[in-house]
C-alpha positions in Angstrom: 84.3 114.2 79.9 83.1 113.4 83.5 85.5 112.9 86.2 83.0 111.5 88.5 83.0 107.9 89.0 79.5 105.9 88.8 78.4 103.8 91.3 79.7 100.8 89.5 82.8 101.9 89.7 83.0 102.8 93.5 82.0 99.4 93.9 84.4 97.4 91.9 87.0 99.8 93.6 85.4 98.9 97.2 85.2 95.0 96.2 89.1 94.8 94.5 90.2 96.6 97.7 88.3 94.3 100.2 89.1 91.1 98.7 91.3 88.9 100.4 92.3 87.6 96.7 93.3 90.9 95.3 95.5 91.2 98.6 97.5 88.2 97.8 98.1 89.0 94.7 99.5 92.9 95.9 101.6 90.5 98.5 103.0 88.4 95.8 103.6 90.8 93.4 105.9 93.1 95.8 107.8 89.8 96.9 108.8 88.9 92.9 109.7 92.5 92.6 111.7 92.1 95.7 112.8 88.8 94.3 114.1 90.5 91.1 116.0 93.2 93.1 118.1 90.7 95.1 118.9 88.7 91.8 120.1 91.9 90.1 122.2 92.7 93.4 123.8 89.6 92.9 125.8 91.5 90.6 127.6 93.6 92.9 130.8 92.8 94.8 130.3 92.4 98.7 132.5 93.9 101.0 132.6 91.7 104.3 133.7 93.0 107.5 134.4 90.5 110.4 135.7 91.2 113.7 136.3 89.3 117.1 137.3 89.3 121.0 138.2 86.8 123.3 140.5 85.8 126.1 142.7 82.6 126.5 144.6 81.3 129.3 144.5 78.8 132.1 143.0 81.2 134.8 141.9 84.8 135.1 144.9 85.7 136.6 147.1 84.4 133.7 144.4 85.4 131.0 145.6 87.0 127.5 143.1 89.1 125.4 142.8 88.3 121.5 141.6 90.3 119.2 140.7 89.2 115.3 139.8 91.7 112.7 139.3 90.9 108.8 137.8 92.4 105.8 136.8 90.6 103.1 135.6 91.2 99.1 133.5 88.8 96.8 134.0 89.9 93.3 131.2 87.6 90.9 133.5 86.8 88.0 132.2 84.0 86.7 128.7 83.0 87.0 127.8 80.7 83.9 124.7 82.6 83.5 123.2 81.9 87.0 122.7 85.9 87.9 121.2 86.3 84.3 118.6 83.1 84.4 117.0 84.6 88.2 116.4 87.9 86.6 115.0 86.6 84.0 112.8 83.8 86.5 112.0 86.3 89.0 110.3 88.4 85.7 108.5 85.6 84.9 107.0 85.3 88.0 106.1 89.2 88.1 104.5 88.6 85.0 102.7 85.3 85.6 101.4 87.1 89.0 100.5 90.2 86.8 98.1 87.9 84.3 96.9 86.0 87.6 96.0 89.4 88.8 94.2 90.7 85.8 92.3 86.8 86.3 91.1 87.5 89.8 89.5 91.4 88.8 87.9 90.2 86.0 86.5 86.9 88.2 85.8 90.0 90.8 84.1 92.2 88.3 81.9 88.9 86.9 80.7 88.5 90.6 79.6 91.7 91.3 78.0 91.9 87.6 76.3 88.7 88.2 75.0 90.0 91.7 73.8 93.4 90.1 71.8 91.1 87.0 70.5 88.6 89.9 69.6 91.8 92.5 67.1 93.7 89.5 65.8 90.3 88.3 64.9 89.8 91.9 63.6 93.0 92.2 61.2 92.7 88.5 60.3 89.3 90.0 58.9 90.7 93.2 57.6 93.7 91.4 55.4 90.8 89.0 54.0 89.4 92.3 53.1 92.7 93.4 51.3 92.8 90.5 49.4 89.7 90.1 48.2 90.4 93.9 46.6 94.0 93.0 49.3 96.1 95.1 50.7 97.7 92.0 49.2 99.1 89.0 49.7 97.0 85.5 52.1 98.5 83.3 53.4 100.9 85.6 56.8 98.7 85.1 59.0 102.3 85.2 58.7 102.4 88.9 59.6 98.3 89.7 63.1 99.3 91.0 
């Protein structure tokens, strides 16, 4: 088994990583991961703290100071289903972005296949001319790339 990579390889690697594509799909993919998180977090109760200052009166001399403090706790019941249907949406969309992922590396890897085919048949086609003017020996088609 070899664990070195081909050429091929470090240049799929190099084109997935420099595509602008590829780096929106990365982009949404951590954002409907996010996405999932905060429905499942919907879950929890939230503790809410709440606190204020202020002064009243008619002038500065005469002024009193108030003071407001309150905590506060939101316990989800009841939520006909809500909490359950965005978790289930936001893995949806982490899937959906998953398949529209796998779309853009295999359009990628098509590209850089197609330039590869379209580079050697450039490469025999210039090779052919090289040929039919005398600068290359006939038949000597092992050393055209």
């Amino acid at each position: 088994i070899s664990t070195t990579k081909s050429g091929v390889d470090v240049t799929l690697e190099a084109a997935l990583q420099g595509r602008a594509e590829m780096r929106v799909q990365a982009l949404l993919g951590a954002s409907y991961r996010e996405e999932r998180r905060a429905a499942e977090g919907a879950r929890w109760p939230k503790v809410i703290a709440q606190g204020d200052f202020g002064v009243t009166g008619r002038d500065p001399s005469r002024n009193l100071s108030t003071y407001m403090v309150g905590v506060g706790v939101s316990v989800p019941l009841w939520t006909s289903g809500r909490i359950a249907n965005e978790i289930k949406a936001a893995e949806y969309r982490a899937q959906r972005q998953k398949q529209e992922e796998r779309q853009v590396r295999l359009e990628i890897s098509r590209d850089l296949e197609k330039a590869r085919i379209e580079r050697e048949v450039a490469g025999y086609r210039r090779y052919l001319e090289l040929e039919a003017e005398g600068f290359v020996e006939q038949g000597s088609v092992g050393n055209a790339a």
